[in-house]
C-alpha positions as CSV (number, residue, x, y, z in Angstrom):
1,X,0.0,0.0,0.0
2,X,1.7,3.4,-0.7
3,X,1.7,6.1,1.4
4,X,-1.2,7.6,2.9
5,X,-2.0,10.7,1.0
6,X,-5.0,12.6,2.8
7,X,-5.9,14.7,0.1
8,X,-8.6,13.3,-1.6
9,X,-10.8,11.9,1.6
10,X,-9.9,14.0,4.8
11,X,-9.0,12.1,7.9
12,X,-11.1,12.1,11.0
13,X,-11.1,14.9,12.8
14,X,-10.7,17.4,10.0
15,X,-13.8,17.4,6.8
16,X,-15.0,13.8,6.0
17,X,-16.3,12.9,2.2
18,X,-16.5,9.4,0.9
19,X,-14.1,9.2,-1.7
20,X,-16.9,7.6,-4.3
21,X,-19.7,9.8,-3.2
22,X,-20.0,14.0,-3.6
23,X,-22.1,14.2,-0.8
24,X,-21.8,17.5,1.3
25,X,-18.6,18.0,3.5
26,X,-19.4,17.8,7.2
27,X,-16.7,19.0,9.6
28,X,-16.2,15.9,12.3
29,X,-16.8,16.9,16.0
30,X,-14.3,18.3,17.6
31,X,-14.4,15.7,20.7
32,X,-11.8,13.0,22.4
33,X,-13.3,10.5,21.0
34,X,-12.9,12.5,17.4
35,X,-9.5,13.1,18.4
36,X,-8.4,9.4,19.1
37,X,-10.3,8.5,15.6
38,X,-7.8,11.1,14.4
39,X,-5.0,9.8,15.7
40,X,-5.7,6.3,14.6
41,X,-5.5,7.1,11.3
42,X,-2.3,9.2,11.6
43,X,-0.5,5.9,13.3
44,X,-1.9,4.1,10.8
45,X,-1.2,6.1,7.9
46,X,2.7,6.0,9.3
47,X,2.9,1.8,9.3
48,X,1.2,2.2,5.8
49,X,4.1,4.5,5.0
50,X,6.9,3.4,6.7
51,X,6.6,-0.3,7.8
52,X,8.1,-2.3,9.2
53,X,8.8,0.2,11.9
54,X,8.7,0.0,15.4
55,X,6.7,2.2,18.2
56,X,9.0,4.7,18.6
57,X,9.6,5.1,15.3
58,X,6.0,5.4,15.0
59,X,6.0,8.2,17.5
60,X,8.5,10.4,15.9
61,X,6.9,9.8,12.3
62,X,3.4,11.5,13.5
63,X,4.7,13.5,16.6
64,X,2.7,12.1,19.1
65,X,4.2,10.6,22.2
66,X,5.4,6.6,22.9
67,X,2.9,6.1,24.8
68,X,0.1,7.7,23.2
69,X,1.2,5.4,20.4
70,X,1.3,2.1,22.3
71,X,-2.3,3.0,23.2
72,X,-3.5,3.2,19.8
73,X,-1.3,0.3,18.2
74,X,-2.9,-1.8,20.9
75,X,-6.4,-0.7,19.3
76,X,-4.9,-1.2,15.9
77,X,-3.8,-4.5,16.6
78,X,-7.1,-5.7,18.5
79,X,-9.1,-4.9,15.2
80,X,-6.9,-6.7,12.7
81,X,-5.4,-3.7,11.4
82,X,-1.4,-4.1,12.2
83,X,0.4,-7.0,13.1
84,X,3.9,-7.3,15.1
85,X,6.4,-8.5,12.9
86,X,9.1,-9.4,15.9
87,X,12.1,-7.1,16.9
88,X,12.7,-3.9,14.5
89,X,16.3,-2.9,14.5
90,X,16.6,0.4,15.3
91,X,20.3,0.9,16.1
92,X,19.3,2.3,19.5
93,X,20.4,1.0,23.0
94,X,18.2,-1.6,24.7
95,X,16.0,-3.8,23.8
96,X,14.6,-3.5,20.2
97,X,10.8,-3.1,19.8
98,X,8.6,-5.2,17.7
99,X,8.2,-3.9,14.0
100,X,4.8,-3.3,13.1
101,X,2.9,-3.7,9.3
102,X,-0.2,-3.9,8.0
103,X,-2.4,-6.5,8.6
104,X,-2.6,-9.1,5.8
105,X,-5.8,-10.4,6.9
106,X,-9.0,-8.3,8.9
107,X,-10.9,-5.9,7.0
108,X,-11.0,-5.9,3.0
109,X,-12.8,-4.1,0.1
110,X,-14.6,-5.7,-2.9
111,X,-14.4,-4.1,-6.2
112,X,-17.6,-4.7,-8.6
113,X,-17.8,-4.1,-12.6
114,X,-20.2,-4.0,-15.0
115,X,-18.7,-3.6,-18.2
116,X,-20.5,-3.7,-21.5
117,X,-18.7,-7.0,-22.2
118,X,-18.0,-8.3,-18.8
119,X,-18.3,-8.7,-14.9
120,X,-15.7,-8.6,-12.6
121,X,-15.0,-8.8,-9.1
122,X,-12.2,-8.4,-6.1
123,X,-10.8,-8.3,-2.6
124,X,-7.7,-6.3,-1.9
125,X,-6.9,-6.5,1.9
126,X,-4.9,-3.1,3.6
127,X,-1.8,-3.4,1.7
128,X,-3.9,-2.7,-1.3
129,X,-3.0,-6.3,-2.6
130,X,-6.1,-8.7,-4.5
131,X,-6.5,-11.5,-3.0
132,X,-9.1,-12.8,-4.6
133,X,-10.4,-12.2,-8.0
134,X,-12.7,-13.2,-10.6
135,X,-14.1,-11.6,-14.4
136,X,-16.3,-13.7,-16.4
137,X,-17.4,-12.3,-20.4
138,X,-20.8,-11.2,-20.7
139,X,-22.6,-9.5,-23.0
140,X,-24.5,-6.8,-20.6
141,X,-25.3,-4.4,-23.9
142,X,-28.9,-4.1,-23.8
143,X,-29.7,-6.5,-21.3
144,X,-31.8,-5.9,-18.2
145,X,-30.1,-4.4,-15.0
146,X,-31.8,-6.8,-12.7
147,X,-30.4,-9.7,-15.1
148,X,-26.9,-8.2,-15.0
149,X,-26.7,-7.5,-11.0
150,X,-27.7,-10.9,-10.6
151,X,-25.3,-12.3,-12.3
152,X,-22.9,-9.6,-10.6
153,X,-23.7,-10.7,-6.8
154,X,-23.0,-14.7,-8.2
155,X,-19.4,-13.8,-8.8
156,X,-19.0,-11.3,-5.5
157,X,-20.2,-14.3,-3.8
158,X,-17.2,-16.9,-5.1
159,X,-14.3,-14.2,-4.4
160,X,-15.9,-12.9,-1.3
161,X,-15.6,-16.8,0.2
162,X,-12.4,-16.9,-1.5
163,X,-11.3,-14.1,0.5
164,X,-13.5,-15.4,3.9
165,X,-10.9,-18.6,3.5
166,X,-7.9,-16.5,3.6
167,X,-8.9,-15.1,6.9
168,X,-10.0,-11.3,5.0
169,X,-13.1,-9.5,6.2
170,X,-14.9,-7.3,3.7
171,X,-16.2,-4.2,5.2
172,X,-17.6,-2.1,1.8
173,X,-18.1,-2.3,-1.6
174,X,-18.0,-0.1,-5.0
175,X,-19.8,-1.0,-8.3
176,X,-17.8,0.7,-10.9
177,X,-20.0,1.3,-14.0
178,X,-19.3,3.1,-17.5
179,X,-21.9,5.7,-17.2
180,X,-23.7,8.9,-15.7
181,X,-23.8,8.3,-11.5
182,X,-25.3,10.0,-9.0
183,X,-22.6,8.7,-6.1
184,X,-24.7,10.2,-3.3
185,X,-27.8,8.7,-4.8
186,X,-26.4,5.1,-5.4
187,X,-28.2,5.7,-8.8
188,X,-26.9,4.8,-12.2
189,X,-28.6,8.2,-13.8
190,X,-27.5,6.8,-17.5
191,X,-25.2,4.2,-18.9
192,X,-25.9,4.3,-22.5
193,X,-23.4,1.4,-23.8
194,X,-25.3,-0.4,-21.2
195,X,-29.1,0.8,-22.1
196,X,-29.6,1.5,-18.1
197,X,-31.3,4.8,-17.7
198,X,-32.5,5.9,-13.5
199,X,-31.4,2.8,-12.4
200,X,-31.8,2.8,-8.5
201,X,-29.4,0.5,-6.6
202,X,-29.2,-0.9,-3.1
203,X,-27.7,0.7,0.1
204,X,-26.2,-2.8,0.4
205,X,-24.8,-5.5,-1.4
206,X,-23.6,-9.2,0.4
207,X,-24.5,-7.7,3.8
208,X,-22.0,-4.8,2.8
209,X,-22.9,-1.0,2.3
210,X,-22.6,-0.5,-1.6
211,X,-21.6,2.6,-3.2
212,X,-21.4,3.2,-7.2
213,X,-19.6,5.2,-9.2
214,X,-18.3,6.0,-12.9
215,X,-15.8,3.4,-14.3
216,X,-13.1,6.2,-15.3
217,X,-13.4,8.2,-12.0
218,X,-12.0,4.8,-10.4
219,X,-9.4,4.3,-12.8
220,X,-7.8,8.0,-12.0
221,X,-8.2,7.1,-8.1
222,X,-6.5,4.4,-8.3
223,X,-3.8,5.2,-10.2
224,X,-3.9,8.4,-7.7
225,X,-3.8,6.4,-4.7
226,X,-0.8,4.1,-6.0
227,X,1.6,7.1,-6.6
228,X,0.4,9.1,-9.6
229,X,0.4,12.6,-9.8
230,X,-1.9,14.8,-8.5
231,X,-3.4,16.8,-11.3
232,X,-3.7,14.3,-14.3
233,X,-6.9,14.2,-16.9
234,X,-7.1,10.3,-17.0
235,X,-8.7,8.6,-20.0
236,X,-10.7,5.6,-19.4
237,X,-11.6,3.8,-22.9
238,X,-13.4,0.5,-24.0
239,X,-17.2,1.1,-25.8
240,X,-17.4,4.6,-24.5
241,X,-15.2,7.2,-23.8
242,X,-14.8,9.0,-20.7
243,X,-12.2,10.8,-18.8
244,X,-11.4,11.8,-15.2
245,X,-10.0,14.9,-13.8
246,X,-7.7,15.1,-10.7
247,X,-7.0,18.4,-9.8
248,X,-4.8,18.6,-6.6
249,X,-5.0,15.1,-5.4
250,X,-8.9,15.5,-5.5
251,X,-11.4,14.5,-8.0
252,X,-13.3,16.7,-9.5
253,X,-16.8,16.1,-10.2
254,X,-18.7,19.4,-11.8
255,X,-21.7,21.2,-10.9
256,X,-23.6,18.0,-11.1
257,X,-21.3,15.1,-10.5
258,X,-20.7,14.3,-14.1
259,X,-17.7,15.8,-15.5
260,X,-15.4,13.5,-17.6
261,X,-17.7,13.3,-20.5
262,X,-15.3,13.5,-23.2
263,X,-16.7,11.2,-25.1
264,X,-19.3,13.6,-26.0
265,X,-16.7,16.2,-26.8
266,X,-17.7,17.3,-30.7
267,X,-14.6,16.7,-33.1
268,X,-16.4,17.7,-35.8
269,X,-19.3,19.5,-35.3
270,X,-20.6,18.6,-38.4
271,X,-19.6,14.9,-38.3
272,X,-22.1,11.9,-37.8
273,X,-24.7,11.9,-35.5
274,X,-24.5,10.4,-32.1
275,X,-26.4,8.5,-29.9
276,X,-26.4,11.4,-27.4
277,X,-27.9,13.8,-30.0
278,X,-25.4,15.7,-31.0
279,X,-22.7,15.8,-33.8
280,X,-19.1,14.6,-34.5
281,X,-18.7,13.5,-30.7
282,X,-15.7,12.1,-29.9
283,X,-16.9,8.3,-29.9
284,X,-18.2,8.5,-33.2
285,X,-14.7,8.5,-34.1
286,X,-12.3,6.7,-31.2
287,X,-15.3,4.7,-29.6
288,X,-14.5,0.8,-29.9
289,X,-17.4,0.7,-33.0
290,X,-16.0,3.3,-35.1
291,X,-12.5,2.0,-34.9
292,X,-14.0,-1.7,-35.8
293,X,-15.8,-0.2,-38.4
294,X,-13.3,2.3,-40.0
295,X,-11.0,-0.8,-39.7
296,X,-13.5,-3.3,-41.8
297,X,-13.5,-5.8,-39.0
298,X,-16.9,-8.0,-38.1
299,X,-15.2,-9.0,-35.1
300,X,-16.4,-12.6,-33.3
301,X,-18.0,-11.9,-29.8
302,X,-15.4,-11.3,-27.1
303,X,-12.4,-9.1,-25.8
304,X,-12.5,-7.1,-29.3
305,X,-9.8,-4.7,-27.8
306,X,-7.4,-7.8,-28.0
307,X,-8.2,-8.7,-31.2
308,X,-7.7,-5.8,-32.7
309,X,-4.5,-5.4,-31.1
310,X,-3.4,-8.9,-32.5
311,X,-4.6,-7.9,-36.4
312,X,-2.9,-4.3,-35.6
313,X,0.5,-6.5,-34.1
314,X,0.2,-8.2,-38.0
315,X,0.3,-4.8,-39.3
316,X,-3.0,-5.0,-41.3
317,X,-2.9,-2.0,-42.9
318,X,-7.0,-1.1,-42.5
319,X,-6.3,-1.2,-38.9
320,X,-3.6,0.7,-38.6
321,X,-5.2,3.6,-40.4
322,X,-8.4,3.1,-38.1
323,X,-6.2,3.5,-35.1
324,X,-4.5,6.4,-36.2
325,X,-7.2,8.2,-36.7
326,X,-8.9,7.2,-33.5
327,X,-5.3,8.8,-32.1
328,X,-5.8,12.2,-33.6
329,X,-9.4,12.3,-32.5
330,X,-8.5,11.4,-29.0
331,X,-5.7,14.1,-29.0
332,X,-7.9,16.7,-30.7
333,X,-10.7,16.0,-27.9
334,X,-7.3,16.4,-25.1
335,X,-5.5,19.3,-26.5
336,X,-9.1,21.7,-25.3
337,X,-9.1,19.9,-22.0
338,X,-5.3,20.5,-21.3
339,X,-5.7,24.6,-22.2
340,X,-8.3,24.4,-20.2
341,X,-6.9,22.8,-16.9
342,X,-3.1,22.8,-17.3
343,X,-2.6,19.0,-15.9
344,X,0.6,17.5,-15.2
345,X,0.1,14.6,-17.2
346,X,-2.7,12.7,-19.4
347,X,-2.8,8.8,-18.9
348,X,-4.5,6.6,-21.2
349,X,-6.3,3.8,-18.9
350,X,-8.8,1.6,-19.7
351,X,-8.8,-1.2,-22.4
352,X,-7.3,1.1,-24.6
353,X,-4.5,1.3,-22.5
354,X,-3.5,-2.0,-24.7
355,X,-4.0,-0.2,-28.3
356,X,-1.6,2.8,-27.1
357,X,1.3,1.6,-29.7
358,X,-1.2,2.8,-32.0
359,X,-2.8,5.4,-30.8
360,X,-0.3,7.5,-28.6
361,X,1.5,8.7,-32.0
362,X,-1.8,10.2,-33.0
363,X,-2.5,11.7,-29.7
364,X,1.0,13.1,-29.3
365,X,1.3,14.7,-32.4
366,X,-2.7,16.8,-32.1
367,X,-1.4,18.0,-28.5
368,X,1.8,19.2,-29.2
369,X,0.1,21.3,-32.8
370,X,-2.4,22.3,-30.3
371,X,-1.6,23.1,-26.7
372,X,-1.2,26.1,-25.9
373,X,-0.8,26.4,-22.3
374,X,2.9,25.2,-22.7
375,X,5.1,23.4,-24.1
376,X,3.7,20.1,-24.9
377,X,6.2,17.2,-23.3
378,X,5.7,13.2,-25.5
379,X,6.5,11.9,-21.6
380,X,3.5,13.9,-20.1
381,X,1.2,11.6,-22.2
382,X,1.7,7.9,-20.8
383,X,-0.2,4.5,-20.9
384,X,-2.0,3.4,-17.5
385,X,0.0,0.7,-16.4
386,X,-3.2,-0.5,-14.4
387,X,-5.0,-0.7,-17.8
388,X,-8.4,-2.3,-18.0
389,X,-7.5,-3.4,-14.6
390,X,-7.8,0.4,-13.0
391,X,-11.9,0.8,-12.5
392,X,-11.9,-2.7,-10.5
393,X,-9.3,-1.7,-8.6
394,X,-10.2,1.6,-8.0
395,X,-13.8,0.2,-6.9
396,X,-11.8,-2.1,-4.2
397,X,-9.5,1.0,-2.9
398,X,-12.3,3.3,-2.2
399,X,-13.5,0.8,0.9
400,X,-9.4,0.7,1.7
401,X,-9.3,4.7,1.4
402,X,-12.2,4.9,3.9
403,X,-10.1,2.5,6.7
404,X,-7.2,4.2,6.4
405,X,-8.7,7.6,7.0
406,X,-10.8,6.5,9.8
407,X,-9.6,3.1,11.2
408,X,-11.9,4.3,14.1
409,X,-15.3,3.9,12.1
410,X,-17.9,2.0,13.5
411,X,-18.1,0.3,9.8
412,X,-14.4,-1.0,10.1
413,X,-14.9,-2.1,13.6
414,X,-17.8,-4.6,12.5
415,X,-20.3,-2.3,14.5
């Protein structure tokens, strides 16, 4: 697990949001019992950080006294959180203390996906590692939400045992879905690869409170939460298009929740219609059916993205020539959102992350002719290397985010 980074959900103790929800921020209440919560999560952050490391190495990491931290690691280590290692070598005099890390069992997230070809589900335990995983192909276009989830909570089921057996206790779960959400609403507002429109889900999934949110948004948090930088416009492409955009270590969501839409950026304004309504938009001309069709290919049913890859690998020249212009749309759709925001970098993520020998070229070349900002940098623009495995992971991490900044939560403690 990489280091704790509080900006995008405050700890306890300071304003609170729930990483995959928008919700209003509500300052926590300034109490001991706030303060401990506080300080639980500082501790913890510093084993996240720093382990193996000892007590009173844990003390001078967050500033708080040994024996305020020998309270709270006894807490920590009661609730599964940490485990003792054995002696830490310190290189001070006397006897060494024992080295703490995070716990590899105790409370766990579970990632959910729809995707318009497939479900997928996972555990990851503290350190951020999956534990147990599972994605099965399915052809969710057009069929009924009820259908879908049904199938969805079969698979949770299998990897949440699988997890059980390992000695891992779930404590949340996201649903990551390529579409319009409403996080504070758990509802799916529209998913049009999907054909869901108002779909209203659950408060709970498994026994677990559920949360839901956009497929890309996940992919930029975690990449985020594993080390990337902190203002990044982070492309997340498969059937749709759409984008996320950290801006100082936070996500940001719009006026309404649904930035990212850069699928529905026109590139030609008087290019083919859209399912949306409009014009030229962006998918009409880097979405996965354009590219298939610009490239001639009546693909069998399955991963498409991989075939295409494999024909593009034999250098069939149709494909080639689709790809490149799905490039130079992408990068003509980028160049307005980096004048506009000034990122540090733009990641391609998603299934597409597996076409970018083909596409980055494209995209390179329409940002540097057309950002203005600065001085356009090839090594700003870089493949996810989470890939199509981002959004699932994301989903997972959210659940992880929410111990870490609160290990003190009645939800983490089983209450």
């Amino acid at each position: 697990m990489p280091s704790v980074d509080q900006s995008q959900a405050a700890g306890p103790g300071s304003e609170q949001r729930h990483p995959a929800r928008g919700g209003a921020v509500q300052p926590a209440p300034a109490s001991q019992q706030g303060m401990r919560r506080q300080n639980l999560a500082l501790v913890l952050g510093a084993v996240a950080a720093h382990a193996p490391l000892s007590r009173a190495d844990a003390a001078a990491v967050t500033g708080l006294t040994r024996a305020a931290v020998s309270s709270l690691v006894v807490e920590l280590l009661r609730e599964g959180l940490v485990v003792e290692l054995g002696p830490a070598p310190s290189g001070r005099v006397g006897r060494p203390g024992n080295a703490l890390s995070l716990s590899p069992t105790g409370p766990a997230g579970l990632g959910l996906e729809v995707g318009v070809e497939h479900l997928a589900a996972c555990v990851v335990d503290l350190r951020g590692e999956v534990r147990a995983q599972a994605r099965i192909p399915a052809g969710n276009r057009g069929r009924a939400a009820e259908e879908v989830l049904t199938e969805l909570v079969a698979l949770a089921e299998g990897v949440v045992a699988e997890a059980r057996a390992l000695g891992l206790r779930p404590v949340g779960a996201t649903l990551a879905v390529p579409g319009l959400v409403d996080a504070d609403a758990n509802l799916v507002v529209r998913a049009p690869n999907l054909g869901w429109r108002a779909l209203s889900l659950p408060d709970t999934l498994l026994g677990l409170p559920l949360a839901v949110e956009n497929e890309a948004n996940l992919g930029a948090l975690a990449e985020l939460w594993r080390g990337g930088a902190l203002d990044v416009v982070h492309v997340s492409a498969e059937a749709g298009i759409g984008a996320a955009l950290v801006v100082g270590g936070r996500l940001f969501r719009g006026a309404g929740g649904f930035a990212g839409e850069l699928g529905h950026v026109p590139v030609r304004p008087d290019g083919p219609a859209c399912a949306c309504g409009a014009h030229g938009c962006l998918e009409q001309y880097a979405g996965e059916r354009a590219v298939l069709a610009a490239a001639g290919l009546d693909l069998a049913p399955g991963d498409r993205i991989a075939q295409l890859a494999a024909h593009a690998t034999a250098g069939t020249p149709r494909v080639l020539a689709a790809l490149e212009q799905a490039g130079t749309a992408l990068g003509t759709a980028l160049a307005g959102a980096v004048n506009l925001v000034d990122p540090a970098a733009v990641v391609l993520g998603g299934a597409y992350a597996e076409l970018g020998d083909w596409l980055l070229p494209g995209m390179r070349r329409e940002l540097a002719e057309r950002v203005l900002v600065r001085p356009w940098a090839d090594a700003s623009l870089s493949v996810s290397a989470l890939g199509r495995r981002g959004p699932l992971l994301g989903a997972a991490l959210v659940t992880i985010r929410r111990i870490m900044d609160d290990p003190g939560a009645p939800a983490v403690l089983g209450g």
